[in-house]
C-alpha positions in Angstrom: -65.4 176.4 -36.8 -64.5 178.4 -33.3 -64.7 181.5 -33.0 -61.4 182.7 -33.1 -61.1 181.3 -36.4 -64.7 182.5 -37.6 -63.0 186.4 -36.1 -59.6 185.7 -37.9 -60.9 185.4 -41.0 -63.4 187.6 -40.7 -60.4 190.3 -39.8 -58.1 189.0 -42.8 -61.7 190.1 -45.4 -61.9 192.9 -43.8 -58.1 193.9 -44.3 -58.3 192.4 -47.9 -61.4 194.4 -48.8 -60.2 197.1 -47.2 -56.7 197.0 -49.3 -59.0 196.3 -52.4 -61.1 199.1 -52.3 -57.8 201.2 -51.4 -56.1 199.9 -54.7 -59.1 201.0 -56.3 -59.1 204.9 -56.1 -56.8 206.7 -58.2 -56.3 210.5 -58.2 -56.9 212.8 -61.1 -54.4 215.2 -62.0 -55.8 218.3 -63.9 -53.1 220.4 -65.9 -53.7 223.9 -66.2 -55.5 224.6 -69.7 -52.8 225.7 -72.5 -53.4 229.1 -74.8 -52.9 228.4 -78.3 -52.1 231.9 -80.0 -52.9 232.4 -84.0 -50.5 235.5 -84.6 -50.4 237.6 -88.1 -48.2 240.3 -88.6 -49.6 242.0 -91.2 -48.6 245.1 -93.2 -50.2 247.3 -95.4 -53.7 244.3 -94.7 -50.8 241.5 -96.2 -49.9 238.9 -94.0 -46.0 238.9 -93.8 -45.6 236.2 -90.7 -47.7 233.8 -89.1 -47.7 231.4 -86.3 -48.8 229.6 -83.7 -47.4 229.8 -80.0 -48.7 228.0 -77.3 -48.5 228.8 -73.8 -49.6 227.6 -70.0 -50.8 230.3 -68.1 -47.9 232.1 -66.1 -45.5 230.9 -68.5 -43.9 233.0 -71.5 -43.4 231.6 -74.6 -42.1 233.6 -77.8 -42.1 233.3 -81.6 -38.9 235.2 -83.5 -38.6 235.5 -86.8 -35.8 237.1 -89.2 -32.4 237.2 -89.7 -29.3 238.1 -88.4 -27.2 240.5 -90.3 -23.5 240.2 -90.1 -21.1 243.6 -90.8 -17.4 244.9 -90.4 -17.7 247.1 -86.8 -14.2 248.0 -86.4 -10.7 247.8 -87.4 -7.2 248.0 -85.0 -3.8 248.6 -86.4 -1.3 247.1 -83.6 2.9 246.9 -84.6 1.9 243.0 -85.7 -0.6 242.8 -87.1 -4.4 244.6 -88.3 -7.3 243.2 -85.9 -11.0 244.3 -87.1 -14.3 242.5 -85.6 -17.3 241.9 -86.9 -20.8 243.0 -85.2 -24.4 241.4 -86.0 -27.9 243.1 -86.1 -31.2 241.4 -85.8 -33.7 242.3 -88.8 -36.7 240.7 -87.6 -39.9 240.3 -85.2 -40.0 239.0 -82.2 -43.3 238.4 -79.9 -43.5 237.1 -76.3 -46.8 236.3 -74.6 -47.5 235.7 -71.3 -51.2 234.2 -70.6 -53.2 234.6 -67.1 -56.5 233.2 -66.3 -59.6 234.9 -64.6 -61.5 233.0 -61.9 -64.0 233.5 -64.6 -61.9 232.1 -67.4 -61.2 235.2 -69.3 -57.8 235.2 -70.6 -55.6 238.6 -70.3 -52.1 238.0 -72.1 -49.0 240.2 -71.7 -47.9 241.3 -75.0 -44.1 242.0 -75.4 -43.4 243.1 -79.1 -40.3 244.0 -80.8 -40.4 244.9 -84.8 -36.6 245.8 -86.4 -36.5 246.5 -89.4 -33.2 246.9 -91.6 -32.8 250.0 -93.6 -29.3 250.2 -95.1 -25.4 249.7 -94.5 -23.5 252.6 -93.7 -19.4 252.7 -94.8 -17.9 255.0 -92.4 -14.6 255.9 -91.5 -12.9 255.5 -88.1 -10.9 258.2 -86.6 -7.5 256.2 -87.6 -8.5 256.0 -91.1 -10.1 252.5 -91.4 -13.2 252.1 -93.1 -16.1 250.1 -91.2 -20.2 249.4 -91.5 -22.2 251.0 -89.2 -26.0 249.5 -89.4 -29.5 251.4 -89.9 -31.9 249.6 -87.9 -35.2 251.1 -87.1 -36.7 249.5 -83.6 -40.4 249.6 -82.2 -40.9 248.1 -79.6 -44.0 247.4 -77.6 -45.4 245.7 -74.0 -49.4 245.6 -73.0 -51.3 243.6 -71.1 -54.4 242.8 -73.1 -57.9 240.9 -72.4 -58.6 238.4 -74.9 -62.3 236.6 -75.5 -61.9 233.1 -76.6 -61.7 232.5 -80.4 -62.0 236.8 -81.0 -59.1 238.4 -83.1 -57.5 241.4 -81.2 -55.8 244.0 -83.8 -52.7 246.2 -82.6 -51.9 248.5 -85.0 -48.4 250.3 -84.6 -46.6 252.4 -86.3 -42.7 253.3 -86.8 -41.6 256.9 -86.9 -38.4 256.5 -88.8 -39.8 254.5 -91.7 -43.2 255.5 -91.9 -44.4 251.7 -92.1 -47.7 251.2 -89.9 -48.3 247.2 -89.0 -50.5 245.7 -87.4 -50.4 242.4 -85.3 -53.6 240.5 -84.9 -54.1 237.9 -82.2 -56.4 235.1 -81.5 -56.3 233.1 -78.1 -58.2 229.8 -77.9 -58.2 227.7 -74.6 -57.2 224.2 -75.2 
């Protein structure tokens, strides 16, 4: 064998090894841990809700739970005809987190929190004479930021003025 050939195909191993070893490496993506969130809402120490929510950090994600309540909101008399609409409250809880991570891995979560509560229906009259609904709703609403430890409950107790019902919301955050 000369030596151009002997350098050829010493050139074409080198350029298959070299496309081998190439082919080889891969790259690891690493997603950003999620935050899995055990939430109670609990009144009087009874649990009345419970969920989970899971979230990546920077990223909201919400649990809503309830019902929508539909009522007669007002009546028009025109020359053809009557015309009367209908409204809707929400009589429910709703909770938004938002998750951050330390550089040390501690998780601090922004707590949005907004508890209606339905109290009664209302039959009022309108100025022209029609009689419509007008809702009771009592609304607390809530936003924190709060630093969570791993696996540890945190308890935020609130209260509503209007009703007199204190709740409390307890939330666990566990990396995952």
């Amino acid at each position: 064998m000369n030596k151009n050939a002997a350098a050829t195909i010493a050139t074409g191993l080198a350029i298959l090894l070299s496309a081998n070893a190439h082919a080889e490496q891969s790259v690891i993506y690493v997603s950003p841990p999620h935050i899995a969130y055990e939430i109670q809402l609990l009144e009087k120490g009874r649990v009345i809700h419970a969920t989970t929510v899971s979230a990546i950090p920077g990223s909201s994600s919400s649990s809503k739970t309830g019902q929508t309540i539909s009522y007669l909101a007002s009546c028009d008399r025109t020359a053809e005809a009557l015309s009367c609409s209908p409204g809707t409250v929400w009589n429910g809880f709703e909770i938004e987190l938002t998750p951050a991570l330390a550089a040390n891995g501690d998780v601090t979560t922004e707590v949005e929190i907004k508890d209606s509560q339905f109290i009664s229906m209302d039959t009022v009259m309108q100025d022209d004479g029609f009689l419509v609904q007008a809702p009771r709703v009592s609304t607390a609403t809530a936003k924190m930021r709060v630093a969570m430890l791993d696996g540890k409950a945190v308890q935020l107790p609130y209260a509503d003025v209007s009703t007199g019902v204190s709740r409390e919301i307890s939330i666990i955050a566990r990396k995952i």
